[in-house]
Every structure is written in C-alpha cells, then in structure tokens.
Residue, then its C-alpha position, 0 to 999 in steps of 0.5 A: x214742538x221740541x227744540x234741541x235739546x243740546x242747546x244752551x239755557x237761555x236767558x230766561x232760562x238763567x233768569x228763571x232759575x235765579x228766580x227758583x233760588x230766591x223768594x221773589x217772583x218774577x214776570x215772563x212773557x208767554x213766549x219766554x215761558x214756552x221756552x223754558x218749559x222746552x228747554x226743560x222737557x229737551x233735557x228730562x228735567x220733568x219737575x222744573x218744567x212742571x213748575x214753569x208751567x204751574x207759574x207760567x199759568x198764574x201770569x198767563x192763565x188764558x195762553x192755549x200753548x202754555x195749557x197744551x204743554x201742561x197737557x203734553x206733561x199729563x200724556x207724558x206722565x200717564x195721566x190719560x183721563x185728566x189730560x183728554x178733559x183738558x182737551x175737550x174744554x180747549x176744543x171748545x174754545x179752538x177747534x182749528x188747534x192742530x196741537x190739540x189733536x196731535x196730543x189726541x193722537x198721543x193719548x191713543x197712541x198710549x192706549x194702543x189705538x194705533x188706528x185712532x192715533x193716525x185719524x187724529x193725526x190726519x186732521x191734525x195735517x189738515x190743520x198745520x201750515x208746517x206738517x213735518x213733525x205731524x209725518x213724523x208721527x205717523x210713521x211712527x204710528x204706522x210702525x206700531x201697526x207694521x204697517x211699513x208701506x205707509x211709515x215709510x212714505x210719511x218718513x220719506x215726506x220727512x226726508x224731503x221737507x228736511x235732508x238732514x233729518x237723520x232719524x226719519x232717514x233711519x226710518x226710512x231705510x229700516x222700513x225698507x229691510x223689514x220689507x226685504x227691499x234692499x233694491x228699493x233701499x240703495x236706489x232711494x239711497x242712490x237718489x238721496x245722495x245725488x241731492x246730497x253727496x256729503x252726507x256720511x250717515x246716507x253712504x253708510x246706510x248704502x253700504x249696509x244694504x250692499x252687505x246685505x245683498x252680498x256686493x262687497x266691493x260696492x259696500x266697500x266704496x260706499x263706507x270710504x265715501x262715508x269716511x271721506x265725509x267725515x274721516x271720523x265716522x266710527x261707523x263706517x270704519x266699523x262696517x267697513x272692517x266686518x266687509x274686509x273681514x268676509x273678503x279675506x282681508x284681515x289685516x285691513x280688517x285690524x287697521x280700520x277696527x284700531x282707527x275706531x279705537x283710536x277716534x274714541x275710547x276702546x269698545x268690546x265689539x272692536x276688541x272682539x272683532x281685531x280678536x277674530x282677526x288674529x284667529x283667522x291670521x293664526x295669531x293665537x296670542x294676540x287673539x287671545x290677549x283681544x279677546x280677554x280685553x272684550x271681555x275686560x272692556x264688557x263682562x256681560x257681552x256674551x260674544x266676548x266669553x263665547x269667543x274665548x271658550x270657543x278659542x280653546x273648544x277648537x285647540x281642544x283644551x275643554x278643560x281650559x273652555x270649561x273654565x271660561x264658560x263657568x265664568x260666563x255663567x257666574x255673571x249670567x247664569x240666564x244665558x242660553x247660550x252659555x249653558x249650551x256651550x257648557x254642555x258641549x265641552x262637558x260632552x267632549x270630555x264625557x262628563x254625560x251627567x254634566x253635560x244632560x244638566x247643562x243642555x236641561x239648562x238651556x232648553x228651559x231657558x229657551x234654545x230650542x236649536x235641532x242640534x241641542x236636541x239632538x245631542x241632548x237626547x244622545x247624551x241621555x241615551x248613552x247614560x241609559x236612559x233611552x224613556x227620557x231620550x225619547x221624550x226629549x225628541x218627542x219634545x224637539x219634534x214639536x218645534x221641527x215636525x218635518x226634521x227627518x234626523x229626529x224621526x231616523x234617531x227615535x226609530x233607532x231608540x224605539x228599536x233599542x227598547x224592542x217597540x218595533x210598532x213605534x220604530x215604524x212609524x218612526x222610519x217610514x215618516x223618516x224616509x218620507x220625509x227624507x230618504x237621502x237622509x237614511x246614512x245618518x241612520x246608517x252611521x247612529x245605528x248600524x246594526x238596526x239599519x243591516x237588518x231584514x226588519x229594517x231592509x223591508x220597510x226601506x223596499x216598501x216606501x221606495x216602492x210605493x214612491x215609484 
C-alpha cells in the first residue's frame, strides 16, 4: 500500500536514480524495488515508477508484489483489459493474494460496478491480517453508491484502527451531514474526543456541526479548543470569525479573520469576510478597500465581485455597481449570477432592453430562481410585450407549478390582452393555491383586481372552499 508521500528518497531511491544518469545497471532487491516504486507512485512521478518496475521485472521476474504493482499502474492508466489478464494468470498461482482482489475491485470500480467493487473487496477482508486500507475502499465504495450507512460504518472502522486517520474522520463525519444527523455527528465526535482531547481537526468538525444546528455558543468553544490544539489552525479561526459574525460580534470577527492573514499568506474569502464586516460596522472605506483586495487577491472569485457591486447596489449608485459587474462579466461571462445582478441594476436604472437581455443571459445559463422569473417577465411586459411576458412565466411555472405569485402575474397579463378565458383559470389556480396571496395582485394590478369580473371569481372560490 501507499507510503507517505512527503517522505524523503531513500537510498535506493538515490542510488537508483544514479543508476538512470549512467550507462550502468545496477542490482536491487525486490524489496528495495517495492520501495522505489512507491516512492514514485506517492509523488506522481507516473514514468520512473514505470521504469522501476520494468527493471525491477528483469532482476526479479517471479516477486507476486512487484507484478501486482505493475498491474496497479495499468488500473491507474486505464488499461483495464490487459491488467484483469494479468491478474487471472496470478490467481492461478495465488489465490489466497488479498492484493489481487483489492486491484479487482479497483478495476470495477472504473467501471462503475460499485457492487462488484464491494464483493472483491469482501474477499479481499477475508484474506487480509491487516484491513485497514481494505475499510477504506469500501467506504469509498459505499459512497459511490450513496450508500451512506455502510461508508460511514467502514470509515469508522478506520477511525478506530488509526484515531489519526484524518480523512477517514472527514469521511465519517461528511456521511453524517448528507445524512442530516447533526446529533449523531457531535456524540460520534463527542466520543472520539474523550479518546483524543487534543485533536484539532476532531474539534473543528464539532464545531461546524454546532453550526449547523443553530448552537452558537457550543461552536464558539468547540473551535477555541480547536486553536488551543494548535494556536495555528487557520481553520478554526476561520470558522470561528463566520460564528462571531451570526453573533453580532464584528469586531471579533475582524480580529480571528487578521490572525489567518497573519498565520499564512492573505486569502480572498478572509479579505472578503473582514469586508462584510466593515459593512456591518458601517466602515464603508474599509469595506470598500476589503473588498477590492478580494477581488485583487482572486479575479475569478465571484463573491468578490458580487460584493462590491452589491455595496454600491445598496447606496444606490447603480451606475458605479453596473460598472463593476461589467467587469465581472468580462472575466466570466458564464456566470449566472452576474448576468442577474446585471439586470437588476439595468432595471433600477430603466434601461428595460438592457435589463431583458441580462435576465435572458442568465436563465439560458441556468438561474431558474422565482424572482428572475418574475421580474424578467415584468421587465418584458413594461416594454409592451405582454406574448413574451406570458411565455416567460409560462416557462417559470414549470419549475415552480404550485407558486401562486406567477398564476396572480399571468391573470393580470391575460386580462391586459382581453383573454379573460385564460385569466380564469390563471386566478382560480392562484386562489387555490394561495388566497392569502391575492394583495400581490392587488398591488400588480389594481384596476383588474377592483372589478365586478374579478370580484365574482373571488365569491365563488371562497364559497366553494367553505
């Protein structure tokens, strides 16, 4: 199995490199072999580890762990079919190998039989003194196949063979979120911490769970005991500034957001949150200055750009927040996002064509919010274009079939174009689905809505509700 790959070349290492410089061939054992070729396959120096087993099974042509790490290259290159014919001729000669079934698994694995991946692996277990690394592929296994019950008892296994198998712990714990058990999560967490009361990476992944229950103050200890772990945890200071920050607490905040600038190099999203704090403090120049070091730091970080233009969107200089999300979508014109904050600011300003354009923009580029349709289909009907308004929201309707608000719009559209037939229907879906909803209608069309027409449909539905 894998070594680490931040270890230092050993001596074979050296020497074997030493050998690639000259014409001459050296001798090595098998085991010497084994490790280079790790060493190589740790560090993604793909090639040299190829050579080293070409070599390696010149001097050592009958070693089963040298042909098992040849075959874990094919896996690892895709050459699936050459790789399972090598195997099938080392069954043959072993086949109480564990390693042979764990590249098994791999193969199907590749091939998206996640099922047939966890049956190799099985055997595989039944087979292996030593079934760590084994539990480790099957909970990834188990995780392709969302299966999150089973990866997460394998990745626990793990956790309890090593407590300081850190990925297996992340594992364990994302497991626990997709599953929505934030309980479970803190009491395995709880647990794993009386065992191991020092372990940073365990009280930070407490902490987030707080979070996410709402438990402010418990996430607040959780992450000081993660820095009192280690006062170097970027992390933890991290986190512990964005509870500071749903607690009011801006200026602390800032203070734990400057330590992680001060630990490592400067970040976007650190920049971005200190920003976000000045805003809240009312510190607009220092907001502002944050916010364009986000996006220095990062040009593509989108928050960053969205930050600014949403800064001068609320002091209403639109023209300023045109300006800054045209340059957003200069460097990323793919960007929803952008082209719908683009549209509001062309709305706040009137520019109608403008604004229809950008919402375009972004519904083809996949924001399919209610409010984009909404104000999409608005923006079109004041440019008089009440067909097109209609099959805007027509189109929204698909994606939000029971939204009252889009059926109160469309009856007040339909009216507009003298198809009372179709306002009908429009109206009485809206008041079935959302009576309490009718003001919106009120206030969108006022003069539809004081009308004996629309009065009458009212009666009826309420009546026939009773």
């Amino acid at each position: 199995m894998a070594l680490d790959p931040n270890e230092r070349p050993s001596q074979p290492v050296v020497k074997f490199e030493s050998m690639l410089k000259t014409d001459d061939v050296y001798f090595f054992d098998a085991e010497d072999f084994e490790d280079i070729i790790h060493y190589y396959l740790n560090n993604g120096k793909i090639s040299l580890a190829k050579k080293a087993i070409s070599i390696g099974l010149r001097q050592h042509p009958d070693v089963m762990d040298l042909k098992l790490l040849n075959i874990e290259v094919l896996v690892f290159e895709n050459q699936l079919e050459v790789a399972e014919k090598l195997l099938d001729d080392l069954q043959i000669m072993d086949s109480t190998n564990e390693e042979i079934f764990i590249q098994r698994a791999n193969i199907y694995s590749k091939k998206d039989n996640h099922e047939a991946a966890v049956d190799m692996l099985q055997k595989a277990l039944e087979l292996s003194e030593d079934s760590l690394d084994i539990y480790s592929l099957l909970g990834m296994e188990y995780l392709f196949m969302d299966n999150f019950e089973k990866a997460k008892e394998n990745f626990i296994r793990c956790v309890t063979f090593d407590e300081e198998d850190y990925s297996s712990l992340y594992n364990v714990v994302y497991c626990f979120e997709f599953l929505e058990d934030y309980e479970g999560a803190i009491s395995f967490l709880n647990d794993f911490l009386e065992r191991n009361p020092y372990s940073q990476v365990a009280w930070h992944q407490l902490g987030k769970q707080y979070v996410c229950l709402e438990m402010l103050p418990e996430a607040l200890a959780a992450f000081d005991f993660a820095i009192i772990a280690d006062d170097s945890f970027i992390g933890a200071y991290f986190e512990k500034g964005k509870v500071l920050e749903k607690m009011g607490k801006h200026n602390e905040a800032i203070e734990n957001y400057e330590t992680t600038i001060k630990i490592e190099d400067p970040t976007s999203h650190a920049y971005l949150r200190i920003g976000k704090c000045h805003e809240k403090l009312n510190n607009d120049d220092l907001a502002k200055f944050y916010f364009y070091q986000t996006v220095h730091e990062d040009p593509l970080l989108d928050k960053g750009w969205l930050a600014i233009t949403d800064f001068y969107y609320r002091k209403k200089k639109y023209d300023k927040a045109l300006f800054y999300v045209n340059k957003a979508i200069n460097i990323d014109g793919e960007n929803a996002l952008y082209w719908k904050k683009c549209a509001k600011i062309h709305l706040a300003l009137e520019n109608y064509d403008e604004a229809d354009f950008s919402f375009k923009q972004a519904v083809d580029l996949g924001n399919y919010e209610l409010d984009t349709w909404m104000q999409w289909a608005e923006v079109v009907a004041h440019n008089e274009d009440i067909p097109s308004a209609i099959q805007i929201l027509t189109q929204g309707l698909e994606f939000y079939p029971e939204e009252a608000e889009i059926e109160y719009l469309l009856t007040g559209l339909y009216l507009t174009m003298s198809n009372s037939e179709k306002a009908r229907t429009s109206l009485t879906n809206a008041l079935k689905t959302d009576l309490d909803k009718l003001s919106y209608f009120e206030k969108a069309f006022p003069e539809f809505y004081q009308s004996i027409w629309t009065k009458n449909i009212i009666a009826d539905i309420k009546k026939a509700s009773k």
